[in-house]
Short mmCIF file of the C-alpha atoms (twelve columns), coordinates in Angstrom:
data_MODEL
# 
_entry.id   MODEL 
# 
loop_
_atom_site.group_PDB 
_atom_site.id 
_atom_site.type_symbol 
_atom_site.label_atom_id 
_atom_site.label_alt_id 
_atom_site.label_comp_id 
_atom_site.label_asym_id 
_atom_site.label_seq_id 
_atom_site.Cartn_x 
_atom_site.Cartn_y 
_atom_site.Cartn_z 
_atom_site.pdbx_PDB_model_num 
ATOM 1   C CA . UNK A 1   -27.943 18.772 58.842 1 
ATOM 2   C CA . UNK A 2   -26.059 15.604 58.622 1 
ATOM 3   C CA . UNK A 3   -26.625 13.427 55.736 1 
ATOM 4   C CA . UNK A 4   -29.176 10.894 56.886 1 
ATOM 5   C CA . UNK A 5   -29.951 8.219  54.049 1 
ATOM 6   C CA . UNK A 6   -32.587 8.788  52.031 1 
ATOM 7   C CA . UNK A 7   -35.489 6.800  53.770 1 
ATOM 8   C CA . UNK A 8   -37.724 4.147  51.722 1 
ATOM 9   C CA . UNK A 9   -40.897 5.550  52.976 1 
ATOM 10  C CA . UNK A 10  -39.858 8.845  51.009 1 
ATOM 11  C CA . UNK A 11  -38.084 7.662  48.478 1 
ATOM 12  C CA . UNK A 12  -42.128 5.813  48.106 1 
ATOM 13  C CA . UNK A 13  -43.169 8.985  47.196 1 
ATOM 14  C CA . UNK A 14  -41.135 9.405  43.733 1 
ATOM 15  C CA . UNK A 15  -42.904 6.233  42.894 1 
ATOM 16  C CA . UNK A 16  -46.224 7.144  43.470 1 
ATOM 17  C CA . UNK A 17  -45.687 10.566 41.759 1 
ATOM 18  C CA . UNK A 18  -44.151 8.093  38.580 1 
ATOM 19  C CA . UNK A 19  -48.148 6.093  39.200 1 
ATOM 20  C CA . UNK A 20  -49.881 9.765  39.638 1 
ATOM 21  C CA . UNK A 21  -48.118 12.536 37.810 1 
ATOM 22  C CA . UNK A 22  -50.431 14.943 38.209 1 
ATOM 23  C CA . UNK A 23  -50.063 18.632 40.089 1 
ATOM 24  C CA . UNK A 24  -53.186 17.949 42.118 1 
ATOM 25  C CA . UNK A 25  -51.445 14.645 43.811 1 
ATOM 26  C CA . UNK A 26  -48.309 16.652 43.527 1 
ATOM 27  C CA . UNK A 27  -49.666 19.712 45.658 1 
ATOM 28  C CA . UNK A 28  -51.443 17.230 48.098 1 
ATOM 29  C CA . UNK A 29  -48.032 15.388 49.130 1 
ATOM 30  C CA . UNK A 30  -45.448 17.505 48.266 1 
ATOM 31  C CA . UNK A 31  -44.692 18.084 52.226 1 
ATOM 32  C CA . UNK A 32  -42.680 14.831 51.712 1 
ATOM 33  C CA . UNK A 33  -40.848 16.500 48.689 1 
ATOM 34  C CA . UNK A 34  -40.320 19.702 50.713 1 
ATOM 35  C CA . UNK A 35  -39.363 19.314 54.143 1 
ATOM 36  C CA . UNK A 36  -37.954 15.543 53.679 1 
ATOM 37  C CA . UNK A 37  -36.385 14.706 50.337 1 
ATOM 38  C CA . UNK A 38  -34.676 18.169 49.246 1 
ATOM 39  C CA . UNK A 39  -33.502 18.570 53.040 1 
ATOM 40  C CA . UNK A 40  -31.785 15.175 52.382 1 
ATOM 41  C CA . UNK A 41  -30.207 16.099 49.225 1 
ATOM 42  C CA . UNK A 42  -29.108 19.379 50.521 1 
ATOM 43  C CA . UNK A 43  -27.236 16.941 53.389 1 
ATOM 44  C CA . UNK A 44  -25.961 14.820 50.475 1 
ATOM 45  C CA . UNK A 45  -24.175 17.536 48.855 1 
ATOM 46  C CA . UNK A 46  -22.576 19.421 51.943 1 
ATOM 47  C CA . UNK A 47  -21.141 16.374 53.116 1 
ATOM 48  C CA . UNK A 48  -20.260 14.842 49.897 1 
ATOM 49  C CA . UNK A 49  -18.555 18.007 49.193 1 
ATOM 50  C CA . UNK A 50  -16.580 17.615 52.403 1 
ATOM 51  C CA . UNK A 51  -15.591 13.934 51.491 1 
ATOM 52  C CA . UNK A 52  -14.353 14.933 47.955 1 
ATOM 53  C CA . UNK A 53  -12.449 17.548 49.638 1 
ATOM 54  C CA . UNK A 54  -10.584 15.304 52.008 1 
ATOM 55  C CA . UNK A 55  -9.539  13.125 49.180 1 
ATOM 56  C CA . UNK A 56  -7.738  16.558 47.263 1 
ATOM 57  C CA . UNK A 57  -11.093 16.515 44.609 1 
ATOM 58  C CA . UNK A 58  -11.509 19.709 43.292 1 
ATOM 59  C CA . UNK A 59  -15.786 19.099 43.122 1 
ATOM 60  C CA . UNK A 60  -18.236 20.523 45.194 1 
ATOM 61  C CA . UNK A 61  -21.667 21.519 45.251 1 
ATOM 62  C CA . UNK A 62  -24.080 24.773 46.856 1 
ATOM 63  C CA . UNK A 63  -27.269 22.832 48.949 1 
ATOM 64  C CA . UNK A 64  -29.375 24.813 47.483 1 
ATOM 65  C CA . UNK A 65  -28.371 25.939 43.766 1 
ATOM 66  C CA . UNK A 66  -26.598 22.509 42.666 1 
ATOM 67  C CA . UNK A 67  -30.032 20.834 42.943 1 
ATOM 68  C CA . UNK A 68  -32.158 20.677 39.735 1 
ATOM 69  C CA . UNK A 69  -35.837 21.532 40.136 1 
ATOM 70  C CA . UNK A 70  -38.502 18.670 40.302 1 
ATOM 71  C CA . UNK A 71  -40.407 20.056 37.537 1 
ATOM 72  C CA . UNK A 72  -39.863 19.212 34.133 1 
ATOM 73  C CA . UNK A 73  -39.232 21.138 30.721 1 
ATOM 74  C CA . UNK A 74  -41.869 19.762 28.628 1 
ATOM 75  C CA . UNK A 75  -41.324 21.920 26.008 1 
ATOM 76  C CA . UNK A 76  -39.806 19.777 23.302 1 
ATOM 77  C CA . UNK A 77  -41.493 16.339 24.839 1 
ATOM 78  C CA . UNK A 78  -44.297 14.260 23.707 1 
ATOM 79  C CA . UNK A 79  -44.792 13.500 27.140 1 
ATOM 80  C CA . UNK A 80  -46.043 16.382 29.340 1 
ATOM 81  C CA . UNK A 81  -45.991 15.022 32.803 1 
ATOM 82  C CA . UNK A 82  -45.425 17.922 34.696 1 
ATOM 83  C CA . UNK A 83  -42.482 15.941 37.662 1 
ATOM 84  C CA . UNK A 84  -39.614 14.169 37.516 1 
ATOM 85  C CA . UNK A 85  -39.812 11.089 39.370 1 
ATOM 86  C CA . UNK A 86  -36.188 11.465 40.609 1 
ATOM 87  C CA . UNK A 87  -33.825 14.024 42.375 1 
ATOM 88  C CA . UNK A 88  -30.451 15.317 41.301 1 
ATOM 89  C CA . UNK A 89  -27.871 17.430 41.772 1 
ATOM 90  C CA . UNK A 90  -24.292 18.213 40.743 1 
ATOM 91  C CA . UNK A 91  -20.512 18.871 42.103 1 
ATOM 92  C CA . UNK A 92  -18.434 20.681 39.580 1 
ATOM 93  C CA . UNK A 93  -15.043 22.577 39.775 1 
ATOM 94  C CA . UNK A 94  -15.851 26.039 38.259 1 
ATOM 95  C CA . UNK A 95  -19.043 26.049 40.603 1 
ATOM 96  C CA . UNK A 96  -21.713 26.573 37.713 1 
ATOM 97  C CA . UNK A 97  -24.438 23.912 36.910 1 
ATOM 98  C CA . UNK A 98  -22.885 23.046 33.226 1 
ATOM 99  C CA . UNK A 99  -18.949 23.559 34.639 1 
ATOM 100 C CA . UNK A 100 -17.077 20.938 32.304 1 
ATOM 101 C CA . UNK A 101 -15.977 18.177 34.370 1 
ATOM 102 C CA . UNK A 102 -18.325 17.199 37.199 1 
ATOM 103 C CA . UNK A 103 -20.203 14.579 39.066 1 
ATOM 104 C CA . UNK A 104 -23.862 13.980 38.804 1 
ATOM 105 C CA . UNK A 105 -25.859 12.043 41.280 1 
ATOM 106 C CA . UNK A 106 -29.547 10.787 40.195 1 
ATOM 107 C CA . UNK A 107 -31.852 9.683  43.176 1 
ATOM 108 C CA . UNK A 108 -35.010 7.628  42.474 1 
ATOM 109 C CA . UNK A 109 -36.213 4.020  44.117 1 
ATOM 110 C CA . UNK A 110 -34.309 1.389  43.137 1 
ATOM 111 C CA . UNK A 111 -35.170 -0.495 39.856 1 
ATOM 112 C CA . UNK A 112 -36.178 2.799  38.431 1 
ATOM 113 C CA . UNK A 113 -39.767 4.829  39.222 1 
ATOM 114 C CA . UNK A 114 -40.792 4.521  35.199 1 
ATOM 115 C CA . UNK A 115 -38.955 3.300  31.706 1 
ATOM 116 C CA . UNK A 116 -40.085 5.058  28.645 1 
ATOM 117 C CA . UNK A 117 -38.054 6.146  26.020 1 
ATOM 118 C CA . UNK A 118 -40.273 9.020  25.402 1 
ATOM 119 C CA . UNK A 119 -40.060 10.564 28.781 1 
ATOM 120 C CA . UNK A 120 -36.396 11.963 29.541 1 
ATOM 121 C CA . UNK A 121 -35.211 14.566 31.776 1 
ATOM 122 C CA . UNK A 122 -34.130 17.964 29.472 1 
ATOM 123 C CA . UNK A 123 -32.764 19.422 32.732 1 
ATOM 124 C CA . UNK A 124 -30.344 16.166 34.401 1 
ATOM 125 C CA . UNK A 125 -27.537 15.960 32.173 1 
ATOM 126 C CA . UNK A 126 -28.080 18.222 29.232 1 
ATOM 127 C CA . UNK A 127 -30.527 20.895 29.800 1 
ATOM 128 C CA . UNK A 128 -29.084 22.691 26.343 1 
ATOM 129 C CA . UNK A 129 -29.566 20.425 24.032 1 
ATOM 130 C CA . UNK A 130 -32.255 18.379 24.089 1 
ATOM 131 C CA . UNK A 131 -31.086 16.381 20.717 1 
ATOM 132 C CA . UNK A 132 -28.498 15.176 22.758 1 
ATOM 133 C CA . UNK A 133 -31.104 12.325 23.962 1 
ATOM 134 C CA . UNK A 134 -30.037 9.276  23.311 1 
ATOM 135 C CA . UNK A 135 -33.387 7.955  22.256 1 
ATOM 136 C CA . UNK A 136 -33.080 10.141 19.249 1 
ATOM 137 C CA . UNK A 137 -30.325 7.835  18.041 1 
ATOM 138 C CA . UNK A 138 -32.267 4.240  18.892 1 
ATOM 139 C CA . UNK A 139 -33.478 4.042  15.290 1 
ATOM 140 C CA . UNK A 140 -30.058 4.391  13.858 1 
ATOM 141 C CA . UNK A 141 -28.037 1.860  16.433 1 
ATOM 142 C CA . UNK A 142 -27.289 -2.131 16.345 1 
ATOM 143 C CA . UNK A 143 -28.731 -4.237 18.875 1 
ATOM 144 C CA . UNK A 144 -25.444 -4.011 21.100 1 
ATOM 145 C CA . UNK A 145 -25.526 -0.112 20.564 1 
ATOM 146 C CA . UNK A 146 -29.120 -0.090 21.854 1 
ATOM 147 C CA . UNK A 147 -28.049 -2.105 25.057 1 
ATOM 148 C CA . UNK A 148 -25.155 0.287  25.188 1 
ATOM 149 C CA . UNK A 149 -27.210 3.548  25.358 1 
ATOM 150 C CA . UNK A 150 -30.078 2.085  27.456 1 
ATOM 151 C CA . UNK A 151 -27.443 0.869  30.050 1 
ATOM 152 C CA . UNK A 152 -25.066 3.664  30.053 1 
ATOM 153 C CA . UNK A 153 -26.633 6.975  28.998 1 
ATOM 154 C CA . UNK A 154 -30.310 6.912  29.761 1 
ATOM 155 C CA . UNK A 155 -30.594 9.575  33.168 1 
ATOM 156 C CA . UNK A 156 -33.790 8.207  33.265 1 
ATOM 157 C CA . UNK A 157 -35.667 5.435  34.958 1 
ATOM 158 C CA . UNK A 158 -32.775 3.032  35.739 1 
ATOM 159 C CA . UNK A 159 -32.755 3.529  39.235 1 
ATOM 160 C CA . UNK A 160 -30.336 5.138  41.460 1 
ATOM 161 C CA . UNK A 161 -26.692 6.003  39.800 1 
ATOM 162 C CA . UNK A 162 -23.836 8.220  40.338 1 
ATOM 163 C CA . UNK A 163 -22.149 9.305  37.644 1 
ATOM 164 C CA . UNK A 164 -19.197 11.919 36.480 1 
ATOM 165 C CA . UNK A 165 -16.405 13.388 33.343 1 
ATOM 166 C CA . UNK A 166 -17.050 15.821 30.712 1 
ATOM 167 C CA . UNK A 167 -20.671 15.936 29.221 1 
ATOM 168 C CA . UNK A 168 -19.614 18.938 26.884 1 
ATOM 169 C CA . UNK A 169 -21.583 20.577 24.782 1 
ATOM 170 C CA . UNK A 170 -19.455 22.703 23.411 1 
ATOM 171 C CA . UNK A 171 -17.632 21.360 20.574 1 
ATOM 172 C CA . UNK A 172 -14.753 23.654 21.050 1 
ATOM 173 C CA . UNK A 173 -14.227 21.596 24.255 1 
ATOM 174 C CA . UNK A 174 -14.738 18.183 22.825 1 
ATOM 175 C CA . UNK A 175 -12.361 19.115 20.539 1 
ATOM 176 C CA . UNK A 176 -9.874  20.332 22.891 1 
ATOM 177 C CA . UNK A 177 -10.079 16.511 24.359 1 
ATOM 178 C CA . UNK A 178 -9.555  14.940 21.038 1 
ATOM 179 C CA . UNK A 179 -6.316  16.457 20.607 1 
ATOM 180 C CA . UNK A 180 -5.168  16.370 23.888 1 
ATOM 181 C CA . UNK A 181 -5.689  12.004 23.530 1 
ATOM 182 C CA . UNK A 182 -4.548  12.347 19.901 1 
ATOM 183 C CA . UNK A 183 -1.309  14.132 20.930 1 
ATOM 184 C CA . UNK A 184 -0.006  11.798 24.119 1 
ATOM 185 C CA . UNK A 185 -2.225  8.543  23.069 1 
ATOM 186 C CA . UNK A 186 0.029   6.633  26.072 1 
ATOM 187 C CA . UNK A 187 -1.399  9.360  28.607 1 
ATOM 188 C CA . UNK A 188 -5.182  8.399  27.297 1 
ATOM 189 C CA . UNK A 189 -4.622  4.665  27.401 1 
ATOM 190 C CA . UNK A 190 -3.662  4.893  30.755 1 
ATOM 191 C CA . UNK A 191 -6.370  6.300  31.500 1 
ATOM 192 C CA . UNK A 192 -8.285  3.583  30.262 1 
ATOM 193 C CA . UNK A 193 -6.821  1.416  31.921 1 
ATOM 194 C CA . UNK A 194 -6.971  3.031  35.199 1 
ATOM 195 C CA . UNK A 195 -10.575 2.896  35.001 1 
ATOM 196 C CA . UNK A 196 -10.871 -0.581 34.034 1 
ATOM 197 C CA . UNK A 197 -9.009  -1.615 36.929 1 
ATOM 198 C CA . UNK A 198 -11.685 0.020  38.828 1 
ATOM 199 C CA . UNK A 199 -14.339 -1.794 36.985 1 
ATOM 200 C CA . UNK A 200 -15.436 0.963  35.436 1 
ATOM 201 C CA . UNK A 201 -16.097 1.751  31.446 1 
ATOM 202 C CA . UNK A 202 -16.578 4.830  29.568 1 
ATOM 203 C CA . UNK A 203 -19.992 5.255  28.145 1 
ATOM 204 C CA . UNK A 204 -20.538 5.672  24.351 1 
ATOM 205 C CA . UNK A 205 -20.832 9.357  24.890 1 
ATOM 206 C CA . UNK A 206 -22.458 10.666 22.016 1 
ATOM 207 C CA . UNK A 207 -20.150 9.050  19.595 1 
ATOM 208 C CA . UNK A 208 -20.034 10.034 15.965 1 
ATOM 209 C CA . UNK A 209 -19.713 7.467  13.220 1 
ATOM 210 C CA . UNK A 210 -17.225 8.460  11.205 1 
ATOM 211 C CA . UNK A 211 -13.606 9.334  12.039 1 
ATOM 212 C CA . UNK A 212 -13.682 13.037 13.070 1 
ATOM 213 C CA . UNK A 213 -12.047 15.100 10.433 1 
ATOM 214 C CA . UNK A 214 -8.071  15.261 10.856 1 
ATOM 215 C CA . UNK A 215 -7.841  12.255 12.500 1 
ATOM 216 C CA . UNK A 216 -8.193  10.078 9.748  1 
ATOM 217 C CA . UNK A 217 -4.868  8.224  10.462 1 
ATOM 218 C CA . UNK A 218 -6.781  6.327  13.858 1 
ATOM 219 C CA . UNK A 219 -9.486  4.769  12.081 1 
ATOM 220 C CA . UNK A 220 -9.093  1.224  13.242 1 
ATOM 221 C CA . UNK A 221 -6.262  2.026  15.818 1 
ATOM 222 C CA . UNK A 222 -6.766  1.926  19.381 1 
ATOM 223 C CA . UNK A 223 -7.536  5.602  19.849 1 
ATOM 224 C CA . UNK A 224 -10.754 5.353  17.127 1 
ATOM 225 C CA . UNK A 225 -13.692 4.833  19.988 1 
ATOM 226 C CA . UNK A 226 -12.062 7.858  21.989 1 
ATOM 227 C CA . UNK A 227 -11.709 10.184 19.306 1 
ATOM 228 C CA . UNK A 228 -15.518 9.795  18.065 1 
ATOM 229 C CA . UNK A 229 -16.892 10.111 21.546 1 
ATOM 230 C CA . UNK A 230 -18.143 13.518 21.834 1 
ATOM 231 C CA . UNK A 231 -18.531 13.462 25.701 1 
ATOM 232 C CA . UNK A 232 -16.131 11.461 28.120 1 
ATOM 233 C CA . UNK A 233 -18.165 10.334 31.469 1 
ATOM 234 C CA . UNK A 234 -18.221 6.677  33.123 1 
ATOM 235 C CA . UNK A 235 -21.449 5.611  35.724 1 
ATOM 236 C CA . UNK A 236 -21.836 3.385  38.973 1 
ATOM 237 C CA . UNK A 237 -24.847 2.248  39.746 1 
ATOM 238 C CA . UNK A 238 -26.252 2.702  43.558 1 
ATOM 239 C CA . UNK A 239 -27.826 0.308  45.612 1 
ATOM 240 C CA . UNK A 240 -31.311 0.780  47.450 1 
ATOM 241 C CA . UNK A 241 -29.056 0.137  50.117 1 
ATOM 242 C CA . UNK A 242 -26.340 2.577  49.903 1 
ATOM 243 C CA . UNK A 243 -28.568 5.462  49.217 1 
ATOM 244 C CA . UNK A 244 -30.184 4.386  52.409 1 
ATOM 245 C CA . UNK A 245 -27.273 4.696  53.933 1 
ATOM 246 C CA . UNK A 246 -25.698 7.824  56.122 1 
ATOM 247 C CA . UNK A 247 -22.082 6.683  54.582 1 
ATOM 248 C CA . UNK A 248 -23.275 7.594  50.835 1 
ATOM 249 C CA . UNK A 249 -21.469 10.721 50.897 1 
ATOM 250 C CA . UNK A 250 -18.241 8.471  51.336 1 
ATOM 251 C CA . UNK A 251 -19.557 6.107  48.188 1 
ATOM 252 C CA . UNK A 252 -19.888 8.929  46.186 1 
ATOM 253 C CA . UNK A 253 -16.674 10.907 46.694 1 
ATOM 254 C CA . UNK A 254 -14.997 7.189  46.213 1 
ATOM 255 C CA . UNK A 255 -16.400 6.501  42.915 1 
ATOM 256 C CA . UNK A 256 -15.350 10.516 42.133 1 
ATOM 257 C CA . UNK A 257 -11.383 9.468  43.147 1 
ATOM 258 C CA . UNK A 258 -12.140 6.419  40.708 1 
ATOM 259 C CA . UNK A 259 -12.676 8.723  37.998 1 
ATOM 260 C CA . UNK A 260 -9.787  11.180 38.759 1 
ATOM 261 C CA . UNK A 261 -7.516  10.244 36.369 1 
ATOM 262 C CA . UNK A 262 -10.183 10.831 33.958 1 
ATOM 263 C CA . UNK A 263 -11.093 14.565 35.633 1 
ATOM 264 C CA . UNK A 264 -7.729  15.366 35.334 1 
ATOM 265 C CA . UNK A 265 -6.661  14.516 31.960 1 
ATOM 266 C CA . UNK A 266 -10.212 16.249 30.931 1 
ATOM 267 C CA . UNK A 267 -9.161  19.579 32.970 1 
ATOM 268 C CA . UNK A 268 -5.486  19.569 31.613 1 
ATOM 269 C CA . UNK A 269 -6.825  19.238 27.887 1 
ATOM 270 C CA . UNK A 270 -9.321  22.134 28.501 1 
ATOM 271 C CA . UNK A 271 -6.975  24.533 31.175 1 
# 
């Protein structure tokens, strides 16, 4: 199956399930979820595989396994809706779900299907560690933090986004990037600045507030914001339009070759 564009009429039924999260409705519709929308995302991935592959991008997906599950882990939520109102999936390198370095695409309606801090999605971006939320730091954050995390880090309820890098969860691994920046800080910067000439910015990532222990000589340098981020990922949002679209697969795998230089300096720090 060729990738078709995800349809409005079906992409209507994430929003009613965000209006009626219930399994009755669920059971009663979920033809539309079955046989339309999971077809279409298997499409997505096989032929956004093929597109990162023509550009030389190491990420690709399985149709089947790289797709998380419509149900939600409620376990450690106030809110025990039983469905996502999106659909997801993810390309990696390494092939596994949680591989470090990959690219993670987030389907709902455009303008989001819900907003609630309370509801997030355990099993999108970080189904470990469900501290890893950013709501859990909301209390804590200035005004322009807030915006920051809302904007860049919520997987939930913003509408349609693509987004990849290194959500690790390992702190071996985020430590392995914090040296690699600290020891060639031109190689980092340029990295930077490769993505902000693609209009692109690196989300707050999980950032600590103090200086991370041995790299006390940064505080206030350039380097500081990288070396307290704890993950390393940048986001593009998508259009109603281009996930409409039978050319998203191309989008996609052009926002991945945005992030590249990122991908690589990630892989070279952890290989």
């Amino acid at each position: 199956m060729t990738f078709p564009g995800f349809a409005p009429a079906d992409l209507a039924f994430l929003s009613s399930l965000a209006a009626r999260n219930e399994r009755d409705w669920f059971t009663a519709h979920r033809a539309v979820y079955d046989e339309r929308l999971k077809p279409a995302l298997a499409a997505l991935i096989a032929d956004t595989t093929a597109a990162c592959a023509a550009r030389g991008l190491p990420l690709a997906g399985d149709p089947a396994k790289s797709q998380f599950r419509i149900h939600r882990d409620v376990r450690f939520s106030k809110d025990k809706s039983p469905y996502k109102t999106h659909i997801s999936a993810v390309l990696t390198r390494g092939g596994g779900r949680m591989s470090p370095g990959m690219a993670y695409i987030h389907i709902e309606p455009e303008g989001g299907s819900r907003v609630t801090e309370a509801s997030f999605d355990y099993d999108s971006i970080d189904p470990l560690d469900p501290s890893t939320h950013p709501g859990a730091r909301l209390a804590d954050a200035t005004p322009v933090e807030r915006a920051d995390i809302r904007d860049l880090e919520n997987a939930h309820g913003r509408g349609p986004f693509v987004s990849a890098g290194f959500y690790l969860y390992d702190r071996k691994n985020s430590e392995r990037v914090r040296r690699a920046i600290a020891a060639d800080p031109d190689a980092w910067l340029a990295v930077e600045e490769a993505l902000t000439s693609r209009g692109l910015r690196l989300a707050p990532g999980m950032a600590v507030k103090r200086m991370p222990k041995g790299y006390e000589a940064h505080a206030g340098a350039p380097l500081e914001p990288a070396l307290k981020r704890l993950q390393w990922y940048a986001r593009r949002p998508l259009t109603g339009a281009e996930i409409a679209a039978p050319e998203l697969p191309e989008t996609l795998a052009g926002f991945v070759e945005d992030i590249r230089p990122l991908l690589h300096f990630g892989w070279s720090a952890l290989d």
